[in-house]
C-alpha positions in Angstrom: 145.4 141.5 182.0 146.3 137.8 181.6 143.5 135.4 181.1 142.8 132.2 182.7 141.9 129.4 179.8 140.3 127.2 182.4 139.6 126.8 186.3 140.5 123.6 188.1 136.7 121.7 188.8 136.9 118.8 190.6 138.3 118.9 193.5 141.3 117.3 193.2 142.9 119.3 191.0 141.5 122.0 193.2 142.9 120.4 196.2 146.3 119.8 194.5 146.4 123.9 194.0 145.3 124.6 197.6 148.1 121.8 198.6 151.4 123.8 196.4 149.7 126.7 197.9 150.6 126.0 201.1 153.9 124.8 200.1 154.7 127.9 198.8 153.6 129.7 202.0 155.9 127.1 204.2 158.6 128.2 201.9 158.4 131.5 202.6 158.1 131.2 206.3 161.5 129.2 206.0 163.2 131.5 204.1 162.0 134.3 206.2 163.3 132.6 209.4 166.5 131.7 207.6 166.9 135.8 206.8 166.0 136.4 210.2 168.9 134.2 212.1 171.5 136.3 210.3 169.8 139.6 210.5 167.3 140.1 213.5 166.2 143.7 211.9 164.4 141.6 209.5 160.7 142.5 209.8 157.4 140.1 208.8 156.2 142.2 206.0 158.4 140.7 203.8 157.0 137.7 204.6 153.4 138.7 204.5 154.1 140.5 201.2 155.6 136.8 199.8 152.9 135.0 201.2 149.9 137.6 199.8 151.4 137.1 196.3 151.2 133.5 196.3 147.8 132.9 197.6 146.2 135.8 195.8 147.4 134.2 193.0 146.5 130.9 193.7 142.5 132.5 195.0 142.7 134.0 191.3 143.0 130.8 189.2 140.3 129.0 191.5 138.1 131.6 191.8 134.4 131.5 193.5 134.5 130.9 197.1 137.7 130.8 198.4 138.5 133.9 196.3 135.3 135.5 197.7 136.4 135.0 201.2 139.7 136.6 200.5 137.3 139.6 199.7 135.2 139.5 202.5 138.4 139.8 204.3 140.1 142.4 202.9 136.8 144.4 203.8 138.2 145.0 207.0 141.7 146.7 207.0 142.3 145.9 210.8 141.7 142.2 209.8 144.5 141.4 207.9 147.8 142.6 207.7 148.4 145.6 205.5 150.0 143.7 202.9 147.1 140.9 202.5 144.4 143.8 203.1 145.8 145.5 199.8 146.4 142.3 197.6 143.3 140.9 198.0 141.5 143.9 197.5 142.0 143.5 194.2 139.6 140.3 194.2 136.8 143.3 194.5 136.1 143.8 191.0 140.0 143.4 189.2 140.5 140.0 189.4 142.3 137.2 186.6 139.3 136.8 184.1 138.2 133.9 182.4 139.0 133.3 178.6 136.2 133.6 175.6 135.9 130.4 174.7 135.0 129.7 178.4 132.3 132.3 178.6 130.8 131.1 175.0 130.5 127.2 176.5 128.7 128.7 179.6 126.7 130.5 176.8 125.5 127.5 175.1 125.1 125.3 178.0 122.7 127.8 179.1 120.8 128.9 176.0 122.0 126.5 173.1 123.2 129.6 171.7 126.8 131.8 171.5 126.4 135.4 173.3 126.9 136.9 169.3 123.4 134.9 168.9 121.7 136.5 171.8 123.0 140.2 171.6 123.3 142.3 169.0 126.8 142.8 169.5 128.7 140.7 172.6 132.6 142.4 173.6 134.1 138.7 174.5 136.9 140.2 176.3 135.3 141.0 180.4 135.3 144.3 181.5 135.9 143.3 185.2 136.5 140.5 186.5 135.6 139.1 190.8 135.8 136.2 192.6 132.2 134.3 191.2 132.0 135.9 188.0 132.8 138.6 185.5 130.8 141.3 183.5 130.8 142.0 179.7 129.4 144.7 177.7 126.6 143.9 175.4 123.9 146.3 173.3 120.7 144.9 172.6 118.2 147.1 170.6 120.4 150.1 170.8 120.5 149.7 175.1 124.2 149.3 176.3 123.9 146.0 178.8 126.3 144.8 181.6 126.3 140.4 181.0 127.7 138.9 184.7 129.2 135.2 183.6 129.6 132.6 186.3 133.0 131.1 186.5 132.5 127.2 185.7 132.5 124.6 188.1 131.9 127.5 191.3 129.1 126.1 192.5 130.5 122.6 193.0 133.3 123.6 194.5 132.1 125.6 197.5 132.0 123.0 200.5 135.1 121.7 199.9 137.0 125.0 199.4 135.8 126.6 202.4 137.4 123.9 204.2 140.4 124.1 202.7 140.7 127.8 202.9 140.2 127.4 206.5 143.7 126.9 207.4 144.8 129.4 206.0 142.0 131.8 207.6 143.1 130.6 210.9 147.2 130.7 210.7 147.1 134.2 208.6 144.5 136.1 210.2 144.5 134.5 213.7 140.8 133.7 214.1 139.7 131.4 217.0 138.9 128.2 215.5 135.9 127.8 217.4 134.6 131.2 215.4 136.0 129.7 212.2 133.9 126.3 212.5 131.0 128.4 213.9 130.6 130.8 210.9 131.3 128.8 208.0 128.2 127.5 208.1 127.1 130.9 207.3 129.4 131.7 204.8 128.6 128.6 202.9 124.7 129.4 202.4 125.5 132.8 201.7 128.0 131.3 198.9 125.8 128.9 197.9 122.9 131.5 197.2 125.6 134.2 195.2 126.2 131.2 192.6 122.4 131.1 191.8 122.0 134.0 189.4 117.8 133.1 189.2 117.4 133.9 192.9 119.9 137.3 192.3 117.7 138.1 189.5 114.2 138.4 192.1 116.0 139.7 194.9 117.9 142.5 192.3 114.3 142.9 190.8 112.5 143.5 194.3 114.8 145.2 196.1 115.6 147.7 193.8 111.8 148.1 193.1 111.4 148.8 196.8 114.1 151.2 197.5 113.0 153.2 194.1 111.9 156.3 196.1 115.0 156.6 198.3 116.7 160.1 197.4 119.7 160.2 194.8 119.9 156.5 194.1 120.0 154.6 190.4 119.9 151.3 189.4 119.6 148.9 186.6 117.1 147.3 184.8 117.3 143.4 184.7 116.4 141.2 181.9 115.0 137.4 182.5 114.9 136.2 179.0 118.2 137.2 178.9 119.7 135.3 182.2 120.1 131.9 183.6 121.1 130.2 186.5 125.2 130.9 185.6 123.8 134.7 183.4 122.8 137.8 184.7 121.8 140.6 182.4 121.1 144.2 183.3 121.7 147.5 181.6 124.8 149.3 181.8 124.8 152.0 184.2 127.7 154.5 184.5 129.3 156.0 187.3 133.0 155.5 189.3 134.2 153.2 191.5 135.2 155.0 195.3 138.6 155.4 194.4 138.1 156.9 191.1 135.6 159.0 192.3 137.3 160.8 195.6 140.3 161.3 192.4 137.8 163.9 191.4 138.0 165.9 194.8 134.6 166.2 195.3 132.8 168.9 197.4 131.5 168.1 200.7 128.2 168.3 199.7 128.1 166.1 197.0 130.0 163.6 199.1 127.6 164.3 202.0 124.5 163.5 199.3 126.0 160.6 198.6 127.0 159.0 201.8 123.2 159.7 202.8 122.1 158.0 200.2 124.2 154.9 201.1 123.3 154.9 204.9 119.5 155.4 203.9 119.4 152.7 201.6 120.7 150.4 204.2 118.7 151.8 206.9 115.4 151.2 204.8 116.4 147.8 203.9 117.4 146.6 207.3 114.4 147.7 209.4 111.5 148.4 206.7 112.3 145.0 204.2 114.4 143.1 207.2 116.7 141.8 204.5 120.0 143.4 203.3 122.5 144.1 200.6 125.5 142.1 202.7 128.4 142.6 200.2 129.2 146.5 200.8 132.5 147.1 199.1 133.6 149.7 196.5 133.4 147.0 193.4 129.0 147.0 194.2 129.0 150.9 193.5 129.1 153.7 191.0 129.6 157.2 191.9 128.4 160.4 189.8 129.8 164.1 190.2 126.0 165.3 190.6 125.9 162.8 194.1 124.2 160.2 193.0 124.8 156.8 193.9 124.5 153.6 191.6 123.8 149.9 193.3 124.8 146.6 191.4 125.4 142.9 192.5 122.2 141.7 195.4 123.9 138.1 195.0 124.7 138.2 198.7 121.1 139.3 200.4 120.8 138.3 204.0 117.5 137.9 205.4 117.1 139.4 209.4 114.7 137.0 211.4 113.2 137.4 214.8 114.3 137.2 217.3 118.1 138.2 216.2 116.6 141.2 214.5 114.9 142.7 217.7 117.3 141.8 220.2 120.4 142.7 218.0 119.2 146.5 217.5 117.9 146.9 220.7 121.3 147.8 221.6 121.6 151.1 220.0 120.0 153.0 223.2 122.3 153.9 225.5 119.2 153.6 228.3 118.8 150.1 227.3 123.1 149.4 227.8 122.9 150.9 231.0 120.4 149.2 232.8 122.2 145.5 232.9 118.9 143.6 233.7 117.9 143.9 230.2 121.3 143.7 228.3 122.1 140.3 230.3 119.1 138.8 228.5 119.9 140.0 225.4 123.5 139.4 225.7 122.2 135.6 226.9 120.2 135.5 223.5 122.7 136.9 221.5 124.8 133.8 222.6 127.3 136.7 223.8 127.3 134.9 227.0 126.6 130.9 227.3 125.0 129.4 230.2 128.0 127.5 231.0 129.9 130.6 231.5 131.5 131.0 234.8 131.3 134.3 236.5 134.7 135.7 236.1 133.8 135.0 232.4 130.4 136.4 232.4 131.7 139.8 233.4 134.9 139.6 231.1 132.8 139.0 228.0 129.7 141.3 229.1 132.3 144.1 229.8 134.0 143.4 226.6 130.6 143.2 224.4 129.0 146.9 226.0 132.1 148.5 225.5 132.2 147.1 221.4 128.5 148.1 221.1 128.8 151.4 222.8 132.0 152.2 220.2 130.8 150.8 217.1 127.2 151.9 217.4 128.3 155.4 218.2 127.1 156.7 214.9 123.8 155.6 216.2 124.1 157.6 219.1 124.0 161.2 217.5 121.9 163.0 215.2 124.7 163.7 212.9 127.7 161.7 212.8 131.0 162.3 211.0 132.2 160.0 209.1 135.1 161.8 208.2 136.6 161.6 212.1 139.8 159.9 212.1 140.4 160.3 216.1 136.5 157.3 216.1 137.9 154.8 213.4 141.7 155.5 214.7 139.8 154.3 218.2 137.8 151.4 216.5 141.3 149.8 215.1 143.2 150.3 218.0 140.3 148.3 220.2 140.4 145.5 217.0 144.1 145.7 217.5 143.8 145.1 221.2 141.3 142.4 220.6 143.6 140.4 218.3 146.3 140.9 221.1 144.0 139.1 223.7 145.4 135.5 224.5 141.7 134.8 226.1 140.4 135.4 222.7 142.5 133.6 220.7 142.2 130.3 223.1 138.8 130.6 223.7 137.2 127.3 222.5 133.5 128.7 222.7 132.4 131.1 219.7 130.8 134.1 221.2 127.5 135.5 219.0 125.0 133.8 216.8 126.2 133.0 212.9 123.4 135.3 212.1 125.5 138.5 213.1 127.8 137.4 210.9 127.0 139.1 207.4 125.2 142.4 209.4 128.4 143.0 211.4 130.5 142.5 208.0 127.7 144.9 206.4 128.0 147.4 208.8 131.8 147.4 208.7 131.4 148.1 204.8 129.3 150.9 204.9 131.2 152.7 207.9 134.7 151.8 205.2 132.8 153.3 202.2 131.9 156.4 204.4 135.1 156.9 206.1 136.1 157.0 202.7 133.6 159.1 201.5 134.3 161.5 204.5 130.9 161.9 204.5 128.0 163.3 207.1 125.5 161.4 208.0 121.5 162.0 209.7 122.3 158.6 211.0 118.5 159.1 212.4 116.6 159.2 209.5 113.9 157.0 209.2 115.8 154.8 212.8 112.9 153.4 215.2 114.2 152.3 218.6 113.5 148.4 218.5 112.3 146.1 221.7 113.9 142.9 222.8 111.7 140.3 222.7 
């Protein structure tokens, strides 16, 4: 895989990239109108497929946060189109890596010391590479370790690339501005908190600590003297990616153990800890034949506060969505609906909102659910579909929902993905306690 010697840093040169970028992508819209006037057969996925190239490639040589949201993105398959979804899917764990001498400055700015100097023996060449950092092997007193390295200059960069990537967030993937502007703020804390390895470091250390006695779960150990603020070091744990592992053909009941070890680790976390693992895509696990499940990367934890935790899962009862004098309040709360609403709006949006809740908290709503049910997700992406269709949507100038659903809607999306994948079923009850609005 070909190496990047160094990442643009300040941000000119980082706005210079972001400008040719978008040059590129006018290009291509030119030439595919150009191809279209002499042959109206011509479809946009030649276009999309031109344009994916180009700013994947761009994403890769910046890295950190506007290659991140390119991930966060190709989460959802519906989001983007198909040629996008698939390109920057590869920003999961296979992206560009850095060069060695790179990683052995970030070394000594750190430690005052090369990685040879700290390890017994240090592979310079990554093993994977994403969009924040990459991951080397290491041993240390006969214990194989996974080193993450921080890309240089991420940090510094995130503010201003978010609002750069933002046109490209709004013309590619049709978001409403209004949601765009809304969110961002969001998405730069979370950013901001991924690129400080010393908080991943606690957070990996507690959570996994907490979660210990969940059923058919590993993870690694973590070692402080051996990270920084820009180094992470754990032990090496082994397992496959999704992909890799559903190559094996696994039985149902291995693929069962391990899609209830995912959904119980996320349950626990979410209404025992109120804080979650928000980056659920294949790259953060490892799979095992005997159906265990491996955890790695907490750099994106979000933290559920009342009253958004309360009123947000107060939804999944189907006696609470039915009776409109509480879901009006919650709704209200939720910033779903917004006081200045008028009432042809107020019953649009309400409308719109019970019908999304009822369908995507269906897996709530049994004791079992199926994960491996086409006909549900085949409904869930033809609603998306419509939704993207909607010209009220796309001119709406008000953002409906609080930034705090955000990362918990983009978690849950995940883990339904992983366990579609999976084909998986679920007790989705297990350890669930209806919640109150406050």
């Amino acid at each position: 895989m070909k190496t990047n010697g160094n990442i643009p840093v300040s941000k000119v040169e980082r706005a210079g990239k972001f400008v040719k970028t978008g040059i590129k992508v006018g290009g291509n819209y030119i030439k595919h109108y150009t191809k279209k006037a002499f042959d109206p057969n011509t479809t946009r996925e030649e276009l999309h497929q031109a344009n994916a190239d180009d700013i994947y490639e761009s994403l890769s040589e910046l890295k950190g946060s506007a290659l991140k949201v390119a991930q966060m993105m190709s989460m959802d398959r519906n989001m983007l189109p198909r040629a996008y979804a698939e390109k920057f899917q590869l920003s999961q764990f296979s992206a560009p890596p850095i060069s060695g001498p790179l990683v052995v400055k970030t070394f000594q700015k750190a430690f005052g010391k090369s990685p040879q100097e700290l390890y017994d023996r240090f592979n310079p060449k990554a093993a994977n590479a994403a969009s924040i950092g990459q991951v080397h092997e290491a041993w240390k007193g006969g214990q194989k370790l996974a080193v993450k390295v921080q890309y240089p200059g991420i940090a510094d960069s995130v503010k201003s690339d978010l609002r750069m990537v933002k046109p490209f967030a709004v013309r590619i993937v049709g978001l409403c501005e209004a949601d765009v502007d809304k969110y961002m703020e969001e998405v730069e804390s979370k950013l901001m908190e991924e690129t400080d390895y010393t908080l991943e470091l606690t957070r990996s250390q507690q959570i996994t600590q907490a979660c210990a006695h969940i059923s058919n779960l590993y993870f690694p150990v973590y070692y402080p003297e051996l990270s920084s603020k820009k180094i992470l070091t754990m032990d090496w744990i082994e397992g496959m990616h999704l992909g890799e592992f559903m190559a094996t053909n696994p039985s149902q009941e291995v693929r069962n153990r391990i899609g209830q070890a995912l959904w119980d680790f996320y349950d626990f976390q979410i209404h025992t800890l109120r804080q979650v693992h928000a980056d659920p895509h294949p790259g953060n696990f490892l799979m095992k034949a005997d159906g265990t499940l491996g955890i790695i990367d907490f750099g994106c934890v979000k933290e559920l506060a009342e009253p958004f935790y309360s009123n947000y899962f107060s939804l999944i009862d189907k006696q609470v969505l039915s009776d409109r004098s509480i879901v009006d309040p919650i709704f209200a709360t939720l910033e779903f609906i917004h006081p200045a609403d008028p009432a042809e709006d107020v019953e649009f949006y309400t409308n719109l909102f019970l019908y999304m809740t009822e369908l995507l908290g269906k897996p709530f709503f049994e004791e079992e659910f199926d994960f491996g049910d086409e006909a549900y997700f085949d409904s869930v992406y033809q609603f998306a579909e419509k939704l993207s269709g909607m010209k009220k949507l796309r001119d709406s100038k008000v953002a409906r929902g609080l930034k705090d659903s955000l990362y918990i809607n983009r978690t849950y999306y995940g883990l339904y993905s992983m366990l579609n994948q999976l084909k998986a079923k679920v007790n989705t009850h297990l350890g669930f306690l209806k919640v109150k609005p406050l």
